[in-house]
N, C-alpha and C positions, 0 to 999 in steps of 0.2 A: 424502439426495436434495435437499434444502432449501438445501443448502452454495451452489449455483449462483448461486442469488437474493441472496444475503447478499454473496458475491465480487463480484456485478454493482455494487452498491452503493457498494464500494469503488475510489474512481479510481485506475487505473494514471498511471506517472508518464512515460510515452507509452502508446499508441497504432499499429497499421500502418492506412495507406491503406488503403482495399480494394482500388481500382486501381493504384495506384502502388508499393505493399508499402512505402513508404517511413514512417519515426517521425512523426508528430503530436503536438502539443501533449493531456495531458492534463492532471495534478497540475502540472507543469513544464510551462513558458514556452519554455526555452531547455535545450539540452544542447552536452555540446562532449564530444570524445575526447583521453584521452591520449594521449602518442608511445609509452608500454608497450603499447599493445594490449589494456591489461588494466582500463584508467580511464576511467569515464565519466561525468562531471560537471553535473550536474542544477540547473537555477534553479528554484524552484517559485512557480507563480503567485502576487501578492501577496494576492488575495483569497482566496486556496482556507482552507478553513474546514470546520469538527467540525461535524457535527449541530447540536450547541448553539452554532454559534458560535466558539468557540473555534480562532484560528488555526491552521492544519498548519505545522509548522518542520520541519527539518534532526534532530531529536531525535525527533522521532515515526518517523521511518525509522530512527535510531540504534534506539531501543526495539522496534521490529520485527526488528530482523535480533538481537538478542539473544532477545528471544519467540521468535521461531522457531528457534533453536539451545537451547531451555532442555526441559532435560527434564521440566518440571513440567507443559508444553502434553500431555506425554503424545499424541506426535505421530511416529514414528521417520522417517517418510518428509520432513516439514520437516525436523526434527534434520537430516536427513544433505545433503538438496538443501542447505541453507542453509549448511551448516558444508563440504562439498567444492565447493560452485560460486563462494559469496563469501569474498574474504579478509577483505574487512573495508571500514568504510565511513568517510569522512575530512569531518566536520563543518569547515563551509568557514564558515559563519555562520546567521544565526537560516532563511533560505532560500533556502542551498546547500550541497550537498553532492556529493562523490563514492562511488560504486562502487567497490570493486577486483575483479575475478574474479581467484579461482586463477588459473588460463590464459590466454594469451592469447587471442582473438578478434575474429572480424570487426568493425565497427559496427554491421552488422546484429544478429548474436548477443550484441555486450552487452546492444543493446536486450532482444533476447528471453528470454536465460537470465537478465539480473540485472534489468529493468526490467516486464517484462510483468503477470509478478504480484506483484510487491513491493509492499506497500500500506502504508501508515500505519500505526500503531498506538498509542491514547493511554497514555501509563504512567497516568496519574491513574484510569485506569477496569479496568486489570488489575492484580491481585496475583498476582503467579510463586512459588508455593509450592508444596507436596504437595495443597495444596486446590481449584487452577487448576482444574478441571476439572469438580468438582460447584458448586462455590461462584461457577461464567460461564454455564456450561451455556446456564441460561435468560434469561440477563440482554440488554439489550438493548445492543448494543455501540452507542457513536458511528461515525459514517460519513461518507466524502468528498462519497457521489453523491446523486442528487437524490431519493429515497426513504427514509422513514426507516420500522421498525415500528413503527407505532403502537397497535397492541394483539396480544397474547402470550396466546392460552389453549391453554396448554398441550394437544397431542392433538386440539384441535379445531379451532382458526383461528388462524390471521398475518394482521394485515394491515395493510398498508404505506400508505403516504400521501404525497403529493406534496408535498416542502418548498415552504415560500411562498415565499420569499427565496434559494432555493439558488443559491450562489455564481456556479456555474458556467452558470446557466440561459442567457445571453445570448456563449457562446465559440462562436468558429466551427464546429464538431466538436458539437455539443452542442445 
């Protein structure tokens, strides 16, 4: 039930208007479409940044869409969304990248099936093994958004904290 909080945390790499339904800038600056129907091309902002600091690149989403295709997350429902909806993702430089979906689709629906919740993921802070799973559990993952936990006891309290410096504090959306 907790999952909600921890996802919110996480910046999508757009956004929809509430009004206008149309993509917004979140993690990404800029996007463009391919002529396949199937590519959809992502800048990410030059500040966006880890918890600690640590720049988000083009390899942080490479490393995500493998985590979420690895069966050590001990996950079936990622496993299969990830590995039937994305073909695969085309490091363009240190902050850009592409998309592929399987399928073709709209530009609205790249946005939504490959972009909405696809989030980051640091490799330095995950190991993908048969141990994934007790050995993260409680650990406190790094994050895009403007909250981090700051204290972790176990069964009794979370609780989260306002970053001082958070990257994103002064973007239009934001």
């Amino acid at each position: 039930s907790f999952r909600t909080f921890l996802l919110a945390n996480q910046m999508a790499l757009t956004y929809f208007h509430p009004n206008t339904k149309k993509p917004i800038p979140g993690m990404a600056t800029h996007w463009a479409y391919g002529s396949d129907d199937k590519t959809i091309y992502y800048k990410l902002h030059p500040k966006a940044a880890w918890s600690d600091g640590t720049p988000v690149t083009a390899m942080d989403y490479a490393f995500a869409l493998e985590m979420m295709r690895s069966k050590d997350i001990v996950a079936p429902w990622y496993n299969e969304h990830y590995t039937k909806k994305f073909d695969k993702i085309l490091i363009i430089d240190d902050k850009t990248f592409a998309l592929r979906s399987r399928d073709r689709q709209s530009p609205f629906d790249l946005h939504y099936v490959l972009a909405e919740g696809f989030h980051p993921r640091a490799r330095r802070f995950h190991q993908l093994n048969e141990n994934w799973v007790r050995d993260t559990n409680w650990k406190i993952e790094p994050n895009t958004g403007p909250y981090q936990i700051e204290r972790l006891d176990k069964g009794k309290e979370i609780v989260f904290a306002r970053k001082k410096d958070w990257w994103g504090a002064n973007l239009k959306y934001f």
